[in-house]
PALO-946597 format. One record per residue (C-alpha): residue number from 1; x, y, z. Coordinates in steps of 0.001 Angstrom, whole numbers, always signed. Layout:
<lummis>
+-----+---------+---------+---------+
: pos :      c1 :      c2 :      c3 :
+-----+---------+---------+---------+
: NUM :       X :       Y :       Z :
...
+-----+---------+---------+---------+
</lummis>
This chain:
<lummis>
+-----+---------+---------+---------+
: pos :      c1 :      c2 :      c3 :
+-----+---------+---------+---------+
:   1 : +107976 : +118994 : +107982 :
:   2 : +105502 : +116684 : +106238 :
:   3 : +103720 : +114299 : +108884 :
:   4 : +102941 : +110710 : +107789 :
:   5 :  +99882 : +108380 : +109086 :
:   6 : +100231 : +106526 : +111524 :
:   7 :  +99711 : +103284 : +109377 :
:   8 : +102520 : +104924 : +107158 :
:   9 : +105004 : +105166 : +110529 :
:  10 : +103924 : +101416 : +111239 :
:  11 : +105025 : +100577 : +107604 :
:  12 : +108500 : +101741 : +107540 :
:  13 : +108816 : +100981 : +110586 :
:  14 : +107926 :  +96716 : +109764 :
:  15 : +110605 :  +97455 : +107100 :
:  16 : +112759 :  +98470 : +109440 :
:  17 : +112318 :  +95516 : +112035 :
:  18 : +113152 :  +93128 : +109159 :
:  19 : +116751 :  +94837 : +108753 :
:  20 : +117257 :  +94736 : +112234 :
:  21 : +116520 :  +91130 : +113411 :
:  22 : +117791 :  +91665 : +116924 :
:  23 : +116359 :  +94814 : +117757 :
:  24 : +113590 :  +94882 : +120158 :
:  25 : +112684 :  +98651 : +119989 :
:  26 : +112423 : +101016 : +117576 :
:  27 : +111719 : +105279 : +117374 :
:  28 : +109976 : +106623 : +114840 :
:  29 : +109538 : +110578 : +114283 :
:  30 : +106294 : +112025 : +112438 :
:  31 : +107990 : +112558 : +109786 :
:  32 : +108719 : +108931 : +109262 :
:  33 : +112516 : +108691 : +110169 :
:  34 : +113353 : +105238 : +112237 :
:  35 : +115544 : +104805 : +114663 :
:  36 : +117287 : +102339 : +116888 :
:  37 : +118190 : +104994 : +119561 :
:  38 : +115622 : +106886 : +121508 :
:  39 : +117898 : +109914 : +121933 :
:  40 : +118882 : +110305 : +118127 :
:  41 : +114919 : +110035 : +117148 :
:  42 : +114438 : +112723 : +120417 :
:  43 : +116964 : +114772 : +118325 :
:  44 : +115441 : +114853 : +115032 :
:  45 : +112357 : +115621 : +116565 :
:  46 : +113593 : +118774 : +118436 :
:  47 : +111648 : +120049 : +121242 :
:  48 : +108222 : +119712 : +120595 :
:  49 : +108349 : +117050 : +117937 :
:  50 : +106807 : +113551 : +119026 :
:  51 : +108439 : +110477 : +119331 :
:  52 : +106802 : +107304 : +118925 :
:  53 : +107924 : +104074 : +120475 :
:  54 : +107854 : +100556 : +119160 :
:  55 : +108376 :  +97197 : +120495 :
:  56 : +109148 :  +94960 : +117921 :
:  57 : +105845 :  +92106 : +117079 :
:  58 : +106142 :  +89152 : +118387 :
:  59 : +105891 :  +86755 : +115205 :
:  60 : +103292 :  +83606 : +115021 :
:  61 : +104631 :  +81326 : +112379 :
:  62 : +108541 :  +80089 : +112804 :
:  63 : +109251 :  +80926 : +109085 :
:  64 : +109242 :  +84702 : +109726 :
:  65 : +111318 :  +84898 : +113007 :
:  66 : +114468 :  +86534 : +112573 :
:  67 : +117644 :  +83683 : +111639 :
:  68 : +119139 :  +82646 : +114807 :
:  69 : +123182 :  +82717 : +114684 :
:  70 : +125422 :  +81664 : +116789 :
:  71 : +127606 :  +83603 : +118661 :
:  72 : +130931 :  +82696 : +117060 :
:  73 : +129010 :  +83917 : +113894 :
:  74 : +127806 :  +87018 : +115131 :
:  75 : +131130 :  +87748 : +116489 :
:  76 : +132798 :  +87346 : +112853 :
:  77 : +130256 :  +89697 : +111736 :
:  78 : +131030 :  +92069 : +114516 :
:  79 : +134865 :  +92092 : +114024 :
:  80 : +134208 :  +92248 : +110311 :
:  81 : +132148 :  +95655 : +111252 :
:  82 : +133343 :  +98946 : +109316 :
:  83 : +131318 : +101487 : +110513 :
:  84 : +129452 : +102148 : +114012 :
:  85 : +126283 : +101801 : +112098 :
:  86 : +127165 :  +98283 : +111048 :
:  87 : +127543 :  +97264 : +115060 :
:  88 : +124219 :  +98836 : +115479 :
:  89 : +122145 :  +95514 : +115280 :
:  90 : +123895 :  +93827 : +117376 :
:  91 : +123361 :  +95935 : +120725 :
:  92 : +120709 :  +94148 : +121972 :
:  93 : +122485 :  +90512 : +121641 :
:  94 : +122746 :  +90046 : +125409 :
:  95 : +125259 :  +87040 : +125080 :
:  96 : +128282 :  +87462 : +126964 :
:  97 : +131201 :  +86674 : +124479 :
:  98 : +129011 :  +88877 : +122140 :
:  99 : +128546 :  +92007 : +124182 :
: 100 : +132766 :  +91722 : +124480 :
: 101 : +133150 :  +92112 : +121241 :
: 102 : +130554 :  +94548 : +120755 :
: 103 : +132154 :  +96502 : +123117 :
: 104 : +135795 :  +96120 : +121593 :
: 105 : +134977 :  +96851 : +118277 :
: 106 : +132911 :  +99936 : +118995 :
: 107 : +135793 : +101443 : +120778 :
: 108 : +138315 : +100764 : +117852 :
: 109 : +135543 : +102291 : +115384 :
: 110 : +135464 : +105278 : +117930 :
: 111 : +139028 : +105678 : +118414 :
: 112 : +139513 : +105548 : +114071 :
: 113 : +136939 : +108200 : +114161 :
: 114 : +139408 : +110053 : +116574 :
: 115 : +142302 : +109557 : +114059 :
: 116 : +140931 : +111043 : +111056 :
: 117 : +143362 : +114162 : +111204 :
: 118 : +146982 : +113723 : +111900 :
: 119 : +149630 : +116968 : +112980 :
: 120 : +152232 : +117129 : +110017 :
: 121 : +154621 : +120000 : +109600 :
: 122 : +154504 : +122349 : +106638 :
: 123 : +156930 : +121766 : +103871 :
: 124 : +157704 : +123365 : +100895 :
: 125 : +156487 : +120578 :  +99050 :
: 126 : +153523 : +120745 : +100799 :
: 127 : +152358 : +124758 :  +99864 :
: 128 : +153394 : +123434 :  +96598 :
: 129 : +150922 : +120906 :  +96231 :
: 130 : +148123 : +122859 :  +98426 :
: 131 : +148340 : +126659 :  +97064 :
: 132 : +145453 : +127237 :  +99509 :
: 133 : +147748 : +127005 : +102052 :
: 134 : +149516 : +129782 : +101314 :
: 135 : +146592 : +131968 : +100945 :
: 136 : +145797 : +131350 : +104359 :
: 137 : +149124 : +132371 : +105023 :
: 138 : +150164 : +128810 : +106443 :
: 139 : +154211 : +129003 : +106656 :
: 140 : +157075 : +126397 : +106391 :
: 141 : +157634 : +124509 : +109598 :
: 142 : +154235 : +125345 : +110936 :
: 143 : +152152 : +122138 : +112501 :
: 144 : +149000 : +122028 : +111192 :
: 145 : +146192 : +119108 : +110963 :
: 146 : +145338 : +117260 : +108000 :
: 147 : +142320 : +114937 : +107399 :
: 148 : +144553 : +111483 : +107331 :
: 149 : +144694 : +109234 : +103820 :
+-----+---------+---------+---------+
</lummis>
């Protein structure tokens, strides 16, 4: 594992702050991976790898502080959220209404991620289409899982 500087951590991790203008705290790994959660930087590191912490600078001049939205604006982006990685900026927002639909949305994300396989029956038509199937010696009117469309 190559290390970086520690003025090369700093660097991407700046970058980093500017993609994430509401999070306060940031993990970086020697290696120069970023990360919003302490645990996932802990686990890229493995046992004996360091993990560096860093809270996020507190800005002088008013034209390079993060945008301020309001919630009803942060909530659209929230509900508009496709992935659990798109709700990660938004963790920190400690605004009531917010944090709801933080919450809600995370758990719909989590529960799709649940879904992706779905218990169908075999069919002829489906060892047709899938000869791999019947290599593995899958029958007709067997239940097996498929990765969902």
């Amino acid at each position: 594992m190559k290390q970086l500087s520690k003025e090369e951590i700093e660097k991407k991790v700046a970058e980093t702050f500017k993609g994430f203008p509401h999070t306060k705290k940031l993990y970086a790994t020697l290696d120069g991976n970023v990360f919003i959660e302490e645990n996932r930087a802990k686990l890229h590191a493995t046992i004996k790898g360091t993990v560096l912490e860093f809270d996020r600078p507190i800005e002088a001049s008013e034209e390079n502080e993060p945008i301020k939205m309001s919630a009803q604006e942060v909530i659209k982006l929230i509900l508009e959220a496709q992935t659990l990685e798109d709700l990660a900026k938004y963790t920190t927002d400690e605004r009531k209404t917010v944090k709801a639909a933080f919450e809600k949305r995370s758990e719909e994300l989590e529960a799709d991620l649940d879904q992706e396989e779905e218990e169908v029956e075999v069919t002829q038509e489906l060892l047709d289409a899938n000869p791999d199937l019947v290599d593995l010696g899958v029958a007709i009117g067997e239940k097996i899982k498929i990765p969902k469309v």
